[in-house]
VMD Tcl script that draws the C-alpha trace (Angstrom):
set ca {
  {145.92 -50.77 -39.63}
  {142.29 -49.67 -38.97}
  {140.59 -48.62 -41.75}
  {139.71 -45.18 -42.02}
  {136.45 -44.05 -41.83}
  {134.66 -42.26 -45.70}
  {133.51 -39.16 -45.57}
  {130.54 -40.60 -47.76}
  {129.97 -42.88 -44.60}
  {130.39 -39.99 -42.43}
  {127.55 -38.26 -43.84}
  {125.51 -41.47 -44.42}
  {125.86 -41.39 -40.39}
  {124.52 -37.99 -40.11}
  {121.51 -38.46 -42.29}
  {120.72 -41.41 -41.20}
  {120.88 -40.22 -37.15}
  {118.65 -37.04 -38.76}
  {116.23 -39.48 -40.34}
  {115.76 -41.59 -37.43}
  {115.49 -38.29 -34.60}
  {112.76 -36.83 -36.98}
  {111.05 -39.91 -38.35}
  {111.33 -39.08 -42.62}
  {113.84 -38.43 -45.25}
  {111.86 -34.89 -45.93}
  {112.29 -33.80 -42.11}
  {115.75 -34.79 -41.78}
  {116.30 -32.98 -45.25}
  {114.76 -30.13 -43.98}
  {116.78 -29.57 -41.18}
  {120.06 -30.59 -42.90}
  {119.09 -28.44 -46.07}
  {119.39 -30.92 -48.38}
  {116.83 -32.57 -51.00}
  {114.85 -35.82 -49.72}
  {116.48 -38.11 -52.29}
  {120.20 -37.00 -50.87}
  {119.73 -37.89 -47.70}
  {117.82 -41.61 -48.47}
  {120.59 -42.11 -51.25}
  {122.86 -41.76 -48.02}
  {121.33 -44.15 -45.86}
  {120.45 -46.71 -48.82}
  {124.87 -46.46 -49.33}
  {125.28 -46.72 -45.07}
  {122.97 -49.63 -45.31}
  {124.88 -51.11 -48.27}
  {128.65 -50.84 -46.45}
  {127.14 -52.12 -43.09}
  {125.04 -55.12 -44.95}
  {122.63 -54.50 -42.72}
  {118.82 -52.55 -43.27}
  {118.11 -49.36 -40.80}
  {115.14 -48.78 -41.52}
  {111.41 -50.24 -42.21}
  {109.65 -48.21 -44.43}
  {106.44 -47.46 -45.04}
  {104.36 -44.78 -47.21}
  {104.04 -42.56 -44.07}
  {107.22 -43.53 -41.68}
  {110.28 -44.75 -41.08}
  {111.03 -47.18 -38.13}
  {114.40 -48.42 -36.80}
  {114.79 -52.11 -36.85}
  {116.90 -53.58 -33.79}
  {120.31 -52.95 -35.84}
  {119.60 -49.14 -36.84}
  {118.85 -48.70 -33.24}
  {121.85 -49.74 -32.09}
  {123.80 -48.06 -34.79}
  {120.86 -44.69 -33.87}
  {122.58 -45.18 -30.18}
  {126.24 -45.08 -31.73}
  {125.61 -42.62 -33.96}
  {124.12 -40.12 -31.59}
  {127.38 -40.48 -29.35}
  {129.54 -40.06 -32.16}
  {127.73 -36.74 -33.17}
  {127.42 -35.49 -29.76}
  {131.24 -35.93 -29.49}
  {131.86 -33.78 -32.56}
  {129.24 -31.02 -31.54}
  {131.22 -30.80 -28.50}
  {134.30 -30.37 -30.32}
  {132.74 -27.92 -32.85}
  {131.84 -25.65 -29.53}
  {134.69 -25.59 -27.97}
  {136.36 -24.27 -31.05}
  {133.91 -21.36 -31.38}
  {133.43 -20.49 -27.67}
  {137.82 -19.92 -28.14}
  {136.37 -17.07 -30.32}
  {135.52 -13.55 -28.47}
  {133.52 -12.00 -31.90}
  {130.06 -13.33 -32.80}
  {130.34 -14.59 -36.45}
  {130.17 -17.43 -38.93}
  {126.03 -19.50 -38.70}
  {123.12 -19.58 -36.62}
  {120.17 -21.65 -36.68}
  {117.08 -19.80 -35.00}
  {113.80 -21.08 -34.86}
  {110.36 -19.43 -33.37}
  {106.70 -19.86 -34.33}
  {105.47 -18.52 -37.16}
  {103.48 -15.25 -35.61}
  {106.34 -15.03 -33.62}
  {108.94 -14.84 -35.85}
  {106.70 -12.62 -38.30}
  {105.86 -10.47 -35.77}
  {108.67 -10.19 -33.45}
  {111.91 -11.72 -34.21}
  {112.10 -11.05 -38.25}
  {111.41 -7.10 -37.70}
  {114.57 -7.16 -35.26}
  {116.91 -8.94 -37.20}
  {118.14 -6.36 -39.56}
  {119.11 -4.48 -36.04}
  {120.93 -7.38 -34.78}
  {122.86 -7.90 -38.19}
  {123.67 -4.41 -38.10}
  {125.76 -4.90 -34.23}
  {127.01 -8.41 -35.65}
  {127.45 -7.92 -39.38}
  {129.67 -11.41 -39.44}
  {127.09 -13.42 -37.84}
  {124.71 -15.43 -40.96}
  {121.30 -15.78 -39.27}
  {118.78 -19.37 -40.62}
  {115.63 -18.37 -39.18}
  {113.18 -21.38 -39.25}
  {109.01 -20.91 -38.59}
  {107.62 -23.48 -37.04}
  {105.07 -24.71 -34.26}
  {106.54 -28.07 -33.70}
  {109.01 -28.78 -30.73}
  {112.20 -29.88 -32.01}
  {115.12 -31.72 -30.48}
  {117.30 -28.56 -30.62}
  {120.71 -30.88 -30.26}
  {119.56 -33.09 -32.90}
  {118.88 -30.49 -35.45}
  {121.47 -28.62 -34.34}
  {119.60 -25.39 -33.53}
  {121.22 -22.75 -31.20}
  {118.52 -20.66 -30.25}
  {114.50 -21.49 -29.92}
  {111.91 -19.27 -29.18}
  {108.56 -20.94 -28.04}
  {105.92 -20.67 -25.64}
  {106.09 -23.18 -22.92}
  {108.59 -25.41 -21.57}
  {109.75 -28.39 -23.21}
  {110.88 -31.09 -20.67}
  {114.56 -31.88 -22.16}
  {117.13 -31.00 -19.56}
  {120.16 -30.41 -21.47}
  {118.15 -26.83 -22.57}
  {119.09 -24.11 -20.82}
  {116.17 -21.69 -20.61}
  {115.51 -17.94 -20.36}
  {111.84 -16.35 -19.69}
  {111.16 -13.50 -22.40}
  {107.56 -12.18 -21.57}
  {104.15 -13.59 -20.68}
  {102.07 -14.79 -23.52}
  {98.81 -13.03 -22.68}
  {95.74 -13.35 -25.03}
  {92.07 -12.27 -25.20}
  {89.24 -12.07 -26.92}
  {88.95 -9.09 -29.48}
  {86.25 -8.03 -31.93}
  {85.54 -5.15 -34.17}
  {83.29 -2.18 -33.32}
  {81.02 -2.74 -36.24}
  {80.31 -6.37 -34.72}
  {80.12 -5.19 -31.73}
  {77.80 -2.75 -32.55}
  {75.76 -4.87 -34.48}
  {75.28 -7.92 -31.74}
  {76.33 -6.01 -28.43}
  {79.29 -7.18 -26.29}
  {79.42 -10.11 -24.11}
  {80.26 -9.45 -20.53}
  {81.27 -13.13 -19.31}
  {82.46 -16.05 -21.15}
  {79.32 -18.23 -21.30}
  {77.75 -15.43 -23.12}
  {80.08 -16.29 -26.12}
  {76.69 -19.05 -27.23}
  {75.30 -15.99 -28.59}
  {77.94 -14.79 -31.13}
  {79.76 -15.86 -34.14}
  {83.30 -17.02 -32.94}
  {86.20 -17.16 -34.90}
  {88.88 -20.11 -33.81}
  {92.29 -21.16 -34.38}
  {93.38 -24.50 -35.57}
  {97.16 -25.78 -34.97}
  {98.42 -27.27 -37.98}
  {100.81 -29.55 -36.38}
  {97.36 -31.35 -34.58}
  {94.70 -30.57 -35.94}
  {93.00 -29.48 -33.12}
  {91.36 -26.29 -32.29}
  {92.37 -24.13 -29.41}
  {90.47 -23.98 -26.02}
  {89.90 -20.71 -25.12}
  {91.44 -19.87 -21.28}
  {88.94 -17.27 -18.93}
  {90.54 -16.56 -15.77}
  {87.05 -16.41 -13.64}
  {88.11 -16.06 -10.01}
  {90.79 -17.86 -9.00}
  {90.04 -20.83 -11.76}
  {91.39 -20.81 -15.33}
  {88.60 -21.72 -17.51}
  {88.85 -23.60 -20.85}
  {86.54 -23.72 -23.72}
  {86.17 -24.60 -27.51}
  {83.92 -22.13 -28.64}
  {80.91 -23.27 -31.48}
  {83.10 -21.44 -34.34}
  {81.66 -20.28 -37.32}
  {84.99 -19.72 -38.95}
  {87.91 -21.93 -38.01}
  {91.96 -20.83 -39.54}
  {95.13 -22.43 -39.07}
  {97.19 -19.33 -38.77}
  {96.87 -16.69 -36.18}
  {97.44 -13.59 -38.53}
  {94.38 -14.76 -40.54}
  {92.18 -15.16 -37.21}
  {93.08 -10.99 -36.37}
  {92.53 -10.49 -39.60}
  {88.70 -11.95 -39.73}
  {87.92 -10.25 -36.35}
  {89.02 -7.30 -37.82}
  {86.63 -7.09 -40.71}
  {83.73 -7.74 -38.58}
  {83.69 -12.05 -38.76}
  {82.66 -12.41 -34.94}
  {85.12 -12.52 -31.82}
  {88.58 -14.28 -31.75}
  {90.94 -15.15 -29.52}
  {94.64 -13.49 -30.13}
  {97.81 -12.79 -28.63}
  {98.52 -9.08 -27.46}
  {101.27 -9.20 -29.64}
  {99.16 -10.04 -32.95}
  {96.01 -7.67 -32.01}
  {98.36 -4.44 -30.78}
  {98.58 -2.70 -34.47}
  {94.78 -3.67 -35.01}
  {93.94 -1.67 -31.59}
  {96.49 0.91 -32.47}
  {94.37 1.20 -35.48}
  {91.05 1.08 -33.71}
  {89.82 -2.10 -36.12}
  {90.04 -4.50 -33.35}
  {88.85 -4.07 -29.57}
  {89.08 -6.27 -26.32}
  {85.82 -8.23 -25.03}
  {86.11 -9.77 -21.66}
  {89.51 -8.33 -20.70}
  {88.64 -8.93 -17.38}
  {89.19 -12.54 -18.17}
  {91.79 -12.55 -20.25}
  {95.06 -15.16 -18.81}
  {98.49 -15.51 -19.35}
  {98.95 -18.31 -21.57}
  {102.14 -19.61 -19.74}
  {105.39 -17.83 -21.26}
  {107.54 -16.86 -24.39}
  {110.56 -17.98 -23.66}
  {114.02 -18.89 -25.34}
  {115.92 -21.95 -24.75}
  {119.49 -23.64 -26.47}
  {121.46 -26.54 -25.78}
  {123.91 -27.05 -22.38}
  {126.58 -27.61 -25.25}
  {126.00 -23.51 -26.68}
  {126.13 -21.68 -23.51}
  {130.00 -20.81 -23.83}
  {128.82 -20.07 -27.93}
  {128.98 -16.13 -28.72}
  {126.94 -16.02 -31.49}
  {124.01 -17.49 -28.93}
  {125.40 -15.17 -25.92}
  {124.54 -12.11 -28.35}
  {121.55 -13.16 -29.94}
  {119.84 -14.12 -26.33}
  {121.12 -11.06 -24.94}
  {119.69 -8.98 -27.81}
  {116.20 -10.85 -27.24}
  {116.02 -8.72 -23.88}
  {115.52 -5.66 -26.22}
  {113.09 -7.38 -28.35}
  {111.10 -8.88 -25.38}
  {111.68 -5.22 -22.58}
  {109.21 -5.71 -19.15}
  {106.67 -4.28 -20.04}
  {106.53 -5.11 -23.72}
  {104.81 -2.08 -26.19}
  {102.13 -4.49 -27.20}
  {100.55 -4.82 -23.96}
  {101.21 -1.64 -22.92}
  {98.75 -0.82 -25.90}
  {96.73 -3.47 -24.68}
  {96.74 -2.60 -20.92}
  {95.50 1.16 -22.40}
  {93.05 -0.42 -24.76}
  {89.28 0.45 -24.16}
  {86.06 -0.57 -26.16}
  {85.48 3.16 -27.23}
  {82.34 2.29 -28.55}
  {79.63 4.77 -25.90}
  {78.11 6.60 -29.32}
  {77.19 3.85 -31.08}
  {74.06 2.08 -31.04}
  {73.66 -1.94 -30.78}
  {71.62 -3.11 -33.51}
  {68.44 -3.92 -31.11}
  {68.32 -0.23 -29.95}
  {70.24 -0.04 -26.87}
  {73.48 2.00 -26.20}
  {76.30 0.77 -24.48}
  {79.02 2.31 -22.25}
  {83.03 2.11 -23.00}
  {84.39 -0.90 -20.89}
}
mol new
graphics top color blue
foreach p $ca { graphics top sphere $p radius 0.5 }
foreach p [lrange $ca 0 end-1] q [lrange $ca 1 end] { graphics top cylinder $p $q radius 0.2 }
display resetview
């Protein structure tokens, strides 16, 4: 008789497939919410049944040697057999309910997705909602997400994808900087002024700023004299005069409802490709998916309020004089 397999070996399976998809015990943790040490103390007892080691390790990584990567191939059909099963069984349900893994970027989420949620709870009261912030593109059958909101389009065909709304950003400033070193009416007059620049965590790098001049979009990395990893903090140093920034409409809308925060070179500003949703092949049959993506559509209407506000916005700004003397008109 075949022996039967553990479930000890049957999570050793899963954490180690997690490990290998994401590269670290504290990723695959992560995702599987579990501490670091539970899921290596998993794959040190997988490698001890199998006699074989999975991994090399380092300090920074983990890398499959040639028998974890044909176990990694094993394992991965295995799993993918068992998600299949698992949706089946809840697409034979009509009610949303039971777990749902979301995940969005951080201003996103903040902004957009967290505010709604008590709303969507309150039409599916049985449905248990794991949002996760985050700019990095996970494998969404891997981790086992159902629903990801990002901006662009990751190349994975199994995703099944949904546009929400364009992704449109500018340039914004205060009026008491504005006042104080006049307003820049094309991009290359942005030498002139402080700038205030976004780095992405997940690179490093900082973000080229997009001009749409004519029928070109234009990139550049401004000379920043303040640089931030997190877009909230960017609106919020434009707003108290630090120089010009470059935000999403979404972000900036409450600081122009306000009237701390203005557009500069609207008549530039692009479409940085779209906000959109995507979830595995495997989930489109899953209610609890059918009813959150459906209730994104309310979240995310055509046009969305923040740029309306932004579309109405103007530099209201004709009474007050620049710091060398002269007086500007509203744009």
């Amino acid at each position: 008789m075949a022996e039967r397999i553990g479930f000890d070996r049957l999570t050793g399976v899963i954490a180690f497939a997690r490990a290998a998809s994401l590269g670290s015990y504290a990723a695959a943790a992560r995702s599987l919410a579990v501490s670091p040490s539970a899921v290596s103390k998993s794959v040190q007892r997988l490698e001890q049944q199998f006699g074989v080691s999975l991994f090399t390790r380092t300090t920074r990584s983990l890398t499959l040697t040639p028998e974890g990567r044909d176990l990694y191939e094993r394992a991965l059909r295995l799993l993918r057999e068992a998600e299949d099963i698992e949706q089946a069984a809840i697409a034979a349900r009509a009610e949303p309910s039971g777990f749902m893994k979301v995940t969005a970027p951080l201003p996103i989420g903040v902004h957009l997705i967290a505010p709604a949620l008590p709303a969507f709870r309150k039409r599916y009261p049985k449905v248990i909602v794991d949002l996760r912030l985050g700019d990095r593109f996970t494998d969404l059958v891997e981790e086992g997400i159902d629903v990801a909101i990002r901006v662009g389009e990751p190349a994975d065909s199994r995703l099944v994808a949904r546009k929400l709304a364009p992704n449109r950003v500018c340039a914004f400033a205060s009026p008491a900087y504005l006042a104080a070193r006049g307003i820049p009416r094309k991009p290359e007059d942005l030498i002139d002024h402080d700038c205030v620049n976004f780095r992405y965590q997940s690179s490093g790098q900082t973000l080229r700023w997009p001009f749409k001049i004519g029928d070109k979009v234009v990139e550049i990395i401004p000379n920043a004299v303040t640089i931030l990893d997190n877009s909230d903090a960017v609106a919020s140093v434009v707003a108290g005069g630090g120089g010009i920034g470059i935000s999403p409409t979404y972000i900036a809308a409450p600081f122009l409802e306000n009237g701390t925060l203005v557009p500069v070179l609207k008549e530039f500003a692009v479409d940085r490709s779209h906000i959109s949703a995507y979830w595995p092949e495997s989930r489109r049959g899953n209610p609890n998916v059918k009813a959150f993506v459906g209730f994104l559509a309310e979240i995310f209407p055509n046009p969305t309020p923040w740029d309306m506000r932004f579309q109405q916005a103007r530099t209201q700004l004709s009474s007050i004089e620049i710091g060398s003397g002269r007086s500007f008109t509203a744009l």
